[in-house]
PyMOL commands that place a pseudoatom at each C-alpha (Angstrom):
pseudoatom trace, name=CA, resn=UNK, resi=1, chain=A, elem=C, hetatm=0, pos=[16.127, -48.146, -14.767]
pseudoatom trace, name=CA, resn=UNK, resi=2, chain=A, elem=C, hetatm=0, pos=[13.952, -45.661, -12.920]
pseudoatom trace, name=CA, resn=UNK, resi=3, chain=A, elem=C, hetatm=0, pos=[11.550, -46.593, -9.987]
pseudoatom trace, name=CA, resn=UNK, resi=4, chain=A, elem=C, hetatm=0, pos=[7.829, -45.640, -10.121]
pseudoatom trace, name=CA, resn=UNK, resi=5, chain=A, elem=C, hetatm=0, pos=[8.086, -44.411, -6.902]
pseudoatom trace, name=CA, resn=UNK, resi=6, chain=A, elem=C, hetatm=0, pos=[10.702, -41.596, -8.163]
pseudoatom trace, name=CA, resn=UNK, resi=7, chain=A, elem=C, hetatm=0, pos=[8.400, -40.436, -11.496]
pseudoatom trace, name=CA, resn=UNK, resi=8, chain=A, elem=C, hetatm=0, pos=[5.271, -40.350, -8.844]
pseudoatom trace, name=CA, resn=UNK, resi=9, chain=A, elem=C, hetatm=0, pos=[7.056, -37.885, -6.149]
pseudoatom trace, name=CA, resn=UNK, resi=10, chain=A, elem=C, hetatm=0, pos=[8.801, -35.781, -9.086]
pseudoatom trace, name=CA, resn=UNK, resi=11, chain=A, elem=C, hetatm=0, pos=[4.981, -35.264, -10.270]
pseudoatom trace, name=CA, resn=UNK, resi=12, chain=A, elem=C, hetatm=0, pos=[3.441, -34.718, -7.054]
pseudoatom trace, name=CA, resn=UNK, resi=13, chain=A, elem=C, hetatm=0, pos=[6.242, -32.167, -6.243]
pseudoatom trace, name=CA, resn=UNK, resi=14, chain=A, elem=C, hetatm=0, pos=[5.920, -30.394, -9.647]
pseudoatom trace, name=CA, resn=UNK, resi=15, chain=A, elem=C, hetatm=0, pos=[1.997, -30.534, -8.808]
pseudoatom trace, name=CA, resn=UNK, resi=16, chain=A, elem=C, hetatm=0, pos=[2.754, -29.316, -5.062]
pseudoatom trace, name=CA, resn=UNK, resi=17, chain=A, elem=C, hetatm=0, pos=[5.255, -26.464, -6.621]
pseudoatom trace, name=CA, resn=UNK, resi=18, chain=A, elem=C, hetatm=0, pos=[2.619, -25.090, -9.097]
pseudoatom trace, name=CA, resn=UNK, resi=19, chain=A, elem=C, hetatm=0, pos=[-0.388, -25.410, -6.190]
pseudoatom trace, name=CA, resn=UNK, resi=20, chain=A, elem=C, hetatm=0, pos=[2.197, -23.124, -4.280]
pseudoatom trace, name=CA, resn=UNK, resi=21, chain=A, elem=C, hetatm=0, pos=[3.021, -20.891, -7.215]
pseudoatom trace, name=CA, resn=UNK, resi=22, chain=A, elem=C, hetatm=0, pos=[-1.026, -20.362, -7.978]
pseudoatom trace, name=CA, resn=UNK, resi=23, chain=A, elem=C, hetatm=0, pos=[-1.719, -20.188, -4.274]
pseudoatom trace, name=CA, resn=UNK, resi=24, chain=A, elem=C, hetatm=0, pos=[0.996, -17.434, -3.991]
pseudoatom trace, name=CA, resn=UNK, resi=25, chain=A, elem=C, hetatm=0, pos=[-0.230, -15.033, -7.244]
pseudoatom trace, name=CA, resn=UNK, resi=26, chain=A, elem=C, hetatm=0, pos=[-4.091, -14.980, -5.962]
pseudoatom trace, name=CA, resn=UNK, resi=27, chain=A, elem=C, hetatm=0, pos=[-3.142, -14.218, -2.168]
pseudoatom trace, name=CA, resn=UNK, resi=28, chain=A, elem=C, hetatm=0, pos=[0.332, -12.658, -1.376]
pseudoatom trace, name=CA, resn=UNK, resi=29, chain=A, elem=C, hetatm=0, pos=[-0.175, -10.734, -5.024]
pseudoatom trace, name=CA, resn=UNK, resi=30, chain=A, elem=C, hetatm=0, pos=[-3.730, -10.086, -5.988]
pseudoatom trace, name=CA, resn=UNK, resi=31, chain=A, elem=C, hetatm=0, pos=[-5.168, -9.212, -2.659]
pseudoatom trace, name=CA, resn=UNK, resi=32, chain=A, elem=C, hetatm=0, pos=[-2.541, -6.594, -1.690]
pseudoatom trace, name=CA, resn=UNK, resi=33, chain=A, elem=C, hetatm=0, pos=[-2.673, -4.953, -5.461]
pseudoatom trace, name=CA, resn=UNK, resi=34, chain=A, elem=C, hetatm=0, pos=[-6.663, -4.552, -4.735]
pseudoatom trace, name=CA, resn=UNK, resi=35, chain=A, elem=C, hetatm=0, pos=[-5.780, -3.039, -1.491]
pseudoatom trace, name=CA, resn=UNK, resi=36, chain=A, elem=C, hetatm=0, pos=[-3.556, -0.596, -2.593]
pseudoatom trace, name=CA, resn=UNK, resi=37, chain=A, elem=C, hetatm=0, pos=[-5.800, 0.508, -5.665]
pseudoatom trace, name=CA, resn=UNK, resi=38, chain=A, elem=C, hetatm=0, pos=[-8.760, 1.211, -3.243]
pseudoatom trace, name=CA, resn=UNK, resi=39, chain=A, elem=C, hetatm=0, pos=[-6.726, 2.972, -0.928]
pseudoatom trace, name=CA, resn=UNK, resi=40, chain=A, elem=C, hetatm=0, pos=[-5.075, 5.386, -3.997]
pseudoatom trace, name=CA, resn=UNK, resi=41, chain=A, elem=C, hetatm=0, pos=[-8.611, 6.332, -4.999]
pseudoatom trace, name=CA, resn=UNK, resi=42, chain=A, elem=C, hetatm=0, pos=[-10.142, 6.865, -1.440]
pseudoatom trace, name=CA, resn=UNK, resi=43, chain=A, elem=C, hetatm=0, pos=[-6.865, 8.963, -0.153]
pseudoatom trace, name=CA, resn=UNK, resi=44, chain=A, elem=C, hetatm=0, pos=[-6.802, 11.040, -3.464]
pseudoatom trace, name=CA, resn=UNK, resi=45, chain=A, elem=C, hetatm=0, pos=[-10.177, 11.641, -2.988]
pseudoatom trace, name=CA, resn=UNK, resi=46, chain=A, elem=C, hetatm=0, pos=[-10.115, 13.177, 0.723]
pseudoatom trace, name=CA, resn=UNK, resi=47, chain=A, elem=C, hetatm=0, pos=[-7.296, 14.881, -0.303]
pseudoatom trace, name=CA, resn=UNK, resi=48, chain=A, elem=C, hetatm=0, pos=[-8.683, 16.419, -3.455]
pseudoatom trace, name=CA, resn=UNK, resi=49, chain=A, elem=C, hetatm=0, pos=[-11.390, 17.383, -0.957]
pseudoatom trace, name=CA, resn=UNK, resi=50, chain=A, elem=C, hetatm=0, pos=[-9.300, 18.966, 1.631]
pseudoatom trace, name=CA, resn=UNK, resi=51, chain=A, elem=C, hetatm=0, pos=[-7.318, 21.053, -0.886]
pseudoatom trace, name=CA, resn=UNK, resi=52, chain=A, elem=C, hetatm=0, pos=[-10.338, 22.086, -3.330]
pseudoatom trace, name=CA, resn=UNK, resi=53, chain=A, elem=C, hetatm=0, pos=[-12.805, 22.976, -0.026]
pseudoatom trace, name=CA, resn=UNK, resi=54, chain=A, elem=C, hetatm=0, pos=[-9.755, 24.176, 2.504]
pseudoatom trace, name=CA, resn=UNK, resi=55, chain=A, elem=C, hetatm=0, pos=[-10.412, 27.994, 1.971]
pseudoatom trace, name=CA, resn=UNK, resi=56, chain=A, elem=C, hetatm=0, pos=[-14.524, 27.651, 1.974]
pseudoatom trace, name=CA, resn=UNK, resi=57, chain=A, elem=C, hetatm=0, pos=[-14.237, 25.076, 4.999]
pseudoatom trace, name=CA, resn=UNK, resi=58, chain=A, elem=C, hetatm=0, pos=[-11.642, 26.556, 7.180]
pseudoatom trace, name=CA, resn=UNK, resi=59, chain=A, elem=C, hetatm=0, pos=[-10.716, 29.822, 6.153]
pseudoatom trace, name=CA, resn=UNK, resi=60, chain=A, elem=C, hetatm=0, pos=[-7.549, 29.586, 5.943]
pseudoatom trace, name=CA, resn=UNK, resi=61, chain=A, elem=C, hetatm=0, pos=[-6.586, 33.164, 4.945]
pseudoatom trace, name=CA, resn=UNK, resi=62, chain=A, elem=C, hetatm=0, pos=[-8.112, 34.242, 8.173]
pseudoatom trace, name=CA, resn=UNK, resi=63, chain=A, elem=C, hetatm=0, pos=[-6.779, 31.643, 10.346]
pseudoatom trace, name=CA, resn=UNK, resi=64, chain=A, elem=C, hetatm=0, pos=[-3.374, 31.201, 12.512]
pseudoatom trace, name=CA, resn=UNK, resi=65, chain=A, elem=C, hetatm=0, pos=[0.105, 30.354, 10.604]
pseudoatom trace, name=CA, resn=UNK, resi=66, chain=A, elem=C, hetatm=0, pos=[0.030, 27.067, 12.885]
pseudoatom trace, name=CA, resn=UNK, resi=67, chain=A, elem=C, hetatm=0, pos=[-3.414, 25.647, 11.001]
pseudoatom trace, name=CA, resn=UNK, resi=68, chain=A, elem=C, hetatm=0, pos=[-1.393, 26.144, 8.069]
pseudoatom trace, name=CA, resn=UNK, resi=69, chain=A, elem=C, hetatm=0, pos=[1.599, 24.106, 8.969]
pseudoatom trace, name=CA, resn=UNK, resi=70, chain=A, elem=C, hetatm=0, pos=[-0.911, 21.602, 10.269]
pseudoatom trace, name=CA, resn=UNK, resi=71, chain=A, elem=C, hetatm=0, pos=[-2.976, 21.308, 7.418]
pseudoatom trace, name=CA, resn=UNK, resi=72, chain=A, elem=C, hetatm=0, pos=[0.382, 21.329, 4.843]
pseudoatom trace, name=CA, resn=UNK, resi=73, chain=A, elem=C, hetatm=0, pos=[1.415, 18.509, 7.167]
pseudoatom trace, name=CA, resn=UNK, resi=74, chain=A, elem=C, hetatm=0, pos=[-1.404, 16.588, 6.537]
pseudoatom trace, name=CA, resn=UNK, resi=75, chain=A, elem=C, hetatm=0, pos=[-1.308, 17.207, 3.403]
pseudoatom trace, name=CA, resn=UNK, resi=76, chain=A, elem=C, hetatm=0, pos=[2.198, 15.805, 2.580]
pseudoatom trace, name=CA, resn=UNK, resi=77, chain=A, elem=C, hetatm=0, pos=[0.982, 12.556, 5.206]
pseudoatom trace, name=CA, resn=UNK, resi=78, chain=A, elem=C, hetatm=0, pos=[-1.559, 11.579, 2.480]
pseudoatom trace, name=CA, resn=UNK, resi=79, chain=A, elem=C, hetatm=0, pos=[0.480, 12.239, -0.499]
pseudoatom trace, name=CA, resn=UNK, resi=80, chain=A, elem=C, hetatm=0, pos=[3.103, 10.040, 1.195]
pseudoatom trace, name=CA, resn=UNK, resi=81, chain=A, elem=C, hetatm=0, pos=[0.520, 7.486, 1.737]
pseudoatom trace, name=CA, resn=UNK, resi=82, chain=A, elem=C, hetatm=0, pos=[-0.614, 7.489, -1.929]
pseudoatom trace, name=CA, resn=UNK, resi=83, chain=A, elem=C, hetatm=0, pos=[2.939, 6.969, -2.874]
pseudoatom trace, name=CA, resn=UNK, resi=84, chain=A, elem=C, hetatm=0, pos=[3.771, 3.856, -0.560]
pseudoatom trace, name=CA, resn=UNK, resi=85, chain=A, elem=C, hetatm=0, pos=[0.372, 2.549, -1.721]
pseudoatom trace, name=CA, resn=UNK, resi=86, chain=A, elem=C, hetatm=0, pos=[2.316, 2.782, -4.842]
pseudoatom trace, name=CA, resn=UNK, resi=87, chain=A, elem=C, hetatm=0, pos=[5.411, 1.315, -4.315]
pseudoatom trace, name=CA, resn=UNK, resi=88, chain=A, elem=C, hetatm=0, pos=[3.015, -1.441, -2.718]
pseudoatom trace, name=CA, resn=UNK, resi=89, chain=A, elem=C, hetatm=0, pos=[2.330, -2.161, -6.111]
pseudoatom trace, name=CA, resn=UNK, resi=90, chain=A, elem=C, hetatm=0, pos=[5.158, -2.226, -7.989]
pseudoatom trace, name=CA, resn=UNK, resi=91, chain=A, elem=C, hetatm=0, pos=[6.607, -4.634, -4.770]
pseudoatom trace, name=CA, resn=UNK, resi=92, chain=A, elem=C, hetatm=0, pos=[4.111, -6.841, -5.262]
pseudoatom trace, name=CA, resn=UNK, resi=93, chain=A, elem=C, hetatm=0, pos=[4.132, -7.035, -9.050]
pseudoatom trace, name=CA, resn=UNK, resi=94, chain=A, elem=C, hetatm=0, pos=[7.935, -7.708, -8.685]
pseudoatom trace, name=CA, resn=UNK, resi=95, chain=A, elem=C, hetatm=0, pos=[7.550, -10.527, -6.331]
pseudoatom trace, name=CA, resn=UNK, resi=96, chain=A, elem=C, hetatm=0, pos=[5.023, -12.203, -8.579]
pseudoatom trace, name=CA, resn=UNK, resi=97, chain=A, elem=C, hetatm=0, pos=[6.886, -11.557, -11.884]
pseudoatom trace, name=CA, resn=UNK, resi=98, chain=A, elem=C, hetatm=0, pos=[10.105, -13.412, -9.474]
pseudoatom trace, name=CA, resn=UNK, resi=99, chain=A, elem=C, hetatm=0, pos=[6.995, -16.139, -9.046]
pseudoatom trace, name=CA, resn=UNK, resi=100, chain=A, elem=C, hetatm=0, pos=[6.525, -16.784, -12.149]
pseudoatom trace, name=CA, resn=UNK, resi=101, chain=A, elem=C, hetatm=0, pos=[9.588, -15.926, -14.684]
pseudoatom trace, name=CA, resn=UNK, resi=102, chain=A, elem=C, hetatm=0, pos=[11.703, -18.140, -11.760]
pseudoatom trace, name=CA, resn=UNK, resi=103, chain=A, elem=C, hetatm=0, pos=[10.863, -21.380, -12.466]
pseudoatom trace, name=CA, resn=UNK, resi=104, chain=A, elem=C, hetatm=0, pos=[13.584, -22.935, -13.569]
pseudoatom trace, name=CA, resn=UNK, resi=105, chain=A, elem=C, hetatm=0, pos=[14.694, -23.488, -9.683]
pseudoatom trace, name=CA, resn=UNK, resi=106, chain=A, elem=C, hetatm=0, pos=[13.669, -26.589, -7.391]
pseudoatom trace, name=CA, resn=UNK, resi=107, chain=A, elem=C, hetatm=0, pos=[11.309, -24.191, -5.140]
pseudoatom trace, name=CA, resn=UNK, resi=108, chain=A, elem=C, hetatm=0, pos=[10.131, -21.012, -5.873]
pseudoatom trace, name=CA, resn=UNK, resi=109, chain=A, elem=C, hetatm=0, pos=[12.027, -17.959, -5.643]
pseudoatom trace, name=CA, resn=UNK, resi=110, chain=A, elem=C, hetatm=0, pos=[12.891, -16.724, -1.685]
pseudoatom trace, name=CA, resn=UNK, resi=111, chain=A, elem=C, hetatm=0, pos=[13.103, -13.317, -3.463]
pseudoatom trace, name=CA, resn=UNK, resi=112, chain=A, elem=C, hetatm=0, pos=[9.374, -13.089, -4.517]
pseudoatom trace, name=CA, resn=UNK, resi=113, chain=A, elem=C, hetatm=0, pos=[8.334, -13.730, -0.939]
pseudoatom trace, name=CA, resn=UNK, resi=114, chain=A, elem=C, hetatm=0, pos=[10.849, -11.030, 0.181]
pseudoatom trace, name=CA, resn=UNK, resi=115, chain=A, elem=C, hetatm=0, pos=[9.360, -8.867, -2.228]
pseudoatom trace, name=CA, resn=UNK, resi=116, chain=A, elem=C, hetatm=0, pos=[6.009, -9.654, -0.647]
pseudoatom trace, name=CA, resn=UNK, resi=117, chain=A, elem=C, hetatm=0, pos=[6.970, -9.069, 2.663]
pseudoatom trace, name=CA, resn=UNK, resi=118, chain=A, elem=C, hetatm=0, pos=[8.043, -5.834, 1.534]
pseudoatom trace, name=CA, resn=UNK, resi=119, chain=A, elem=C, hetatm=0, pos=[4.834, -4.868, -0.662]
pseudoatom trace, name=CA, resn=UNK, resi=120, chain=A, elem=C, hetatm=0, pos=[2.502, -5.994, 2.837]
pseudoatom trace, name=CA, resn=UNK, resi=121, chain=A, elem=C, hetatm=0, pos=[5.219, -3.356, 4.783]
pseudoatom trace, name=CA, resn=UNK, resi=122, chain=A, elem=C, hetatm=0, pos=[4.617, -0.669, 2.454]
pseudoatom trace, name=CA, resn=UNK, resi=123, chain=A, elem=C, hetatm=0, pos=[0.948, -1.275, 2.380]
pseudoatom trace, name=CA, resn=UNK, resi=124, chain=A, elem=C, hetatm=0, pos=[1.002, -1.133, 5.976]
pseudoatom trace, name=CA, resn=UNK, resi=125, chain=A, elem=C, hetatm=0, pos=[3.153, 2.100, 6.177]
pseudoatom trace, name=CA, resn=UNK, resi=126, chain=A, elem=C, hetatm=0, pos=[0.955, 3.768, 3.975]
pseudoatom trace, name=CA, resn=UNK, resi=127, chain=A, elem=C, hetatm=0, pos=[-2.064, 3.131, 6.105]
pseudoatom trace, name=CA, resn=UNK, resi=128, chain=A, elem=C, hetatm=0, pos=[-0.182, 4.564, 9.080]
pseudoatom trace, name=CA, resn=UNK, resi=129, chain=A, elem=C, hetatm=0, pos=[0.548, 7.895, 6.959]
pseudoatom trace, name=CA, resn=UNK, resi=130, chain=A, elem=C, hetatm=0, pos=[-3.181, 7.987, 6.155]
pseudoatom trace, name=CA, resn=UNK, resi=131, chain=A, elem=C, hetatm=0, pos=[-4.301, 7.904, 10.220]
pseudoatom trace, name=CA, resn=UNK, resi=132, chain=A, elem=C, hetatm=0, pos=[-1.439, 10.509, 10.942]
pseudoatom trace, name=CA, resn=UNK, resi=133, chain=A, elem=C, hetatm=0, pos=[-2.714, 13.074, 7.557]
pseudoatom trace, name=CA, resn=UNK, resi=134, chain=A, elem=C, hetatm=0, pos=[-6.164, 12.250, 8.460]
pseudoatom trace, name=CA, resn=UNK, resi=135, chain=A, elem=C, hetatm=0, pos=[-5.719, 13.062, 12.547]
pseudoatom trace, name=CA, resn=UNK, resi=136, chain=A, elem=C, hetatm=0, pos=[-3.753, 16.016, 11.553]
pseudoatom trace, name=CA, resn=UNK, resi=137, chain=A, elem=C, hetatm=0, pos=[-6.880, 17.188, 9.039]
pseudoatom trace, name=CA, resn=UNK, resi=138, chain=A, elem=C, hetatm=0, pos=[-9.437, 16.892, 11.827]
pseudoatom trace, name=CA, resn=UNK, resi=139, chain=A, elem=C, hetatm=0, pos=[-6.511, 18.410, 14.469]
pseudoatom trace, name=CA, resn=UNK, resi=140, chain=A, elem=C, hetatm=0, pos=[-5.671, 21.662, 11.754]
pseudoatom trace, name=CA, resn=UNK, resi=141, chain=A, elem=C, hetatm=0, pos=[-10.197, 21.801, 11.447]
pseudoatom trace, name=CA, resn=UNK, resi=142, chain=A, elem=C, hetatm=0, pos=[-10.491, 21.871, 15.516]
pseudoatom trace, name=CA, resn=UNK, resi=143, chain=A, elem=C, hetatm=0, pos=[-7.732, 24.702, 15.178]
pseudoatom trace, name=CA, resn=UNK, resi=144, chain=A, elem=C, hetatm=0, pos=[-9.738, 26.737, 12.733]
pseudoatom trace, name=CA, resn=UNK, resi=145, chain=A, elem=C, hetatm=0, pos=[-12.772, 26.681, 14.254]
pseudoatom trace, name=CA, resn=UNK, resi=146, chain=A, elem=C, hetatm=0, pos=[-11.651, 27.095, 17.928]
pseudoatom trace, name=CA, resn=UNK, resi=147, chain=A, elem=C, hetatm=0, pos=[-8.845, 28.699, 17.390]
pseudoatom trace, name=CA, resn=UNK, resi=148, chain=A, elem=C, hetatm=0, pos=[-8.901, 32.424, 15.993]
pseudoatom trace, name=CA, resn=UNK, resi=149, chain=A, elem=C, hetatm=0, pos=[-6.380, 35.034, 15.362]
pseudoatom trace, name=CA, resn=UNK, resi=150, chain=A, elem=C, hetatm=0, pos=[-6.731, 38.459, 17.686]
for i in range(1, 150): cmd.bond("trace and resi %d" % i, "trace and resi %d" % (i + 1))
show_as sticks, trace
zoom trace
C-alpha cells in the first residue's frame, strides 16, 4: 500500500525538477545565446570597418611596420572574440540539449551546468579579446597619426 504522503512529494519533486529544468533553459541558456549573437554582429561590424576603411583612415602604406603589426594584432583579437562568442553558443546549446534529452535521471544533468559554466567562460573570454583588439585599434590609430615614418 502506498502513503499519500509519498505520491504528494514524488509530484512536488517532479514539479520542483521541471520548475528547475524551465528556470535553467530561459536563464543559464537563452540569455547567454542573445549575448553572444549581439556581440558576433557588433564585433564583425567594427571589424569589417577597420579592415574596409584601414587604408583611407590610417594610411597604412605610408605608415611604420609597427602600426601594421598593431593593427594585424587587433585584428586577429576580434576575430578570436567572434569565435569564442561562438563556441559560447554551441556550449550553451550543449548544456541545454544535456537539460533536456537527460531526463531520465533523479536531478538534472551536472554536465549541462558544466557546460554552462563553460559557455558564461567563453562569453566572458571573448569580451576580454574584444577590449584588448579594440585598445590595440585605437593604440595602432594614435600610432598613425602621431607617429610618421622619416
Amino acid at each position: 500500500m502506498t502513503d499519500a504522503g509519498d505520491t504528494d512529494r514524488g509530484r512536488r519533486s517532479e514539479q520542483e525538477d521541471i520548475a528547475e529544468r524551465e528556470d535553467f533553459l530561459n536563464y543559464n541558456y537563452r540569455e547567454p545565446i542573445e549575448l553572444a549573437k549581439q556581440s558576433i554582429g557588433i564585433i564583425s561590424g567594427i571589424l569589417l570597418f577597420s579592415v574596409n576603411f584601414s587604408d583611407k583612415l590610417g594610411g597604412i602604406q605610408n605608415s611604420p611596420s609597427s602600426y601594421k603589426y598593431v593593427l594585424l594584432a587587433s585584428w586577429a583579437f576580434l576575430l578570436l572574440s567572434i569565435t569564442m562568442c561562438g563556441v559560447s553558443m554551441a556550449l550553451s546549446w550543449n548544456s541545454a540539449r544535456h537539460m533536456l534529452w537527460g531526463q531520465n535521471e533523479k536531478r538534472p544533468p551536472r554536465k549541462s551546468r558544466q557546460l554552462s559554466r563553460f559557455a558564461a567562460n567563453s562569453l566572458t573570454s571573448a569580451g576580454i579579446f574584444f577590449v584588448l583588439g579594440l585598445a590595440l585599434m585605437i593604440a595602432g590609430g594614435f600610432m598613425s597619426s602621431v607617429v610618421r615614418p622619416a
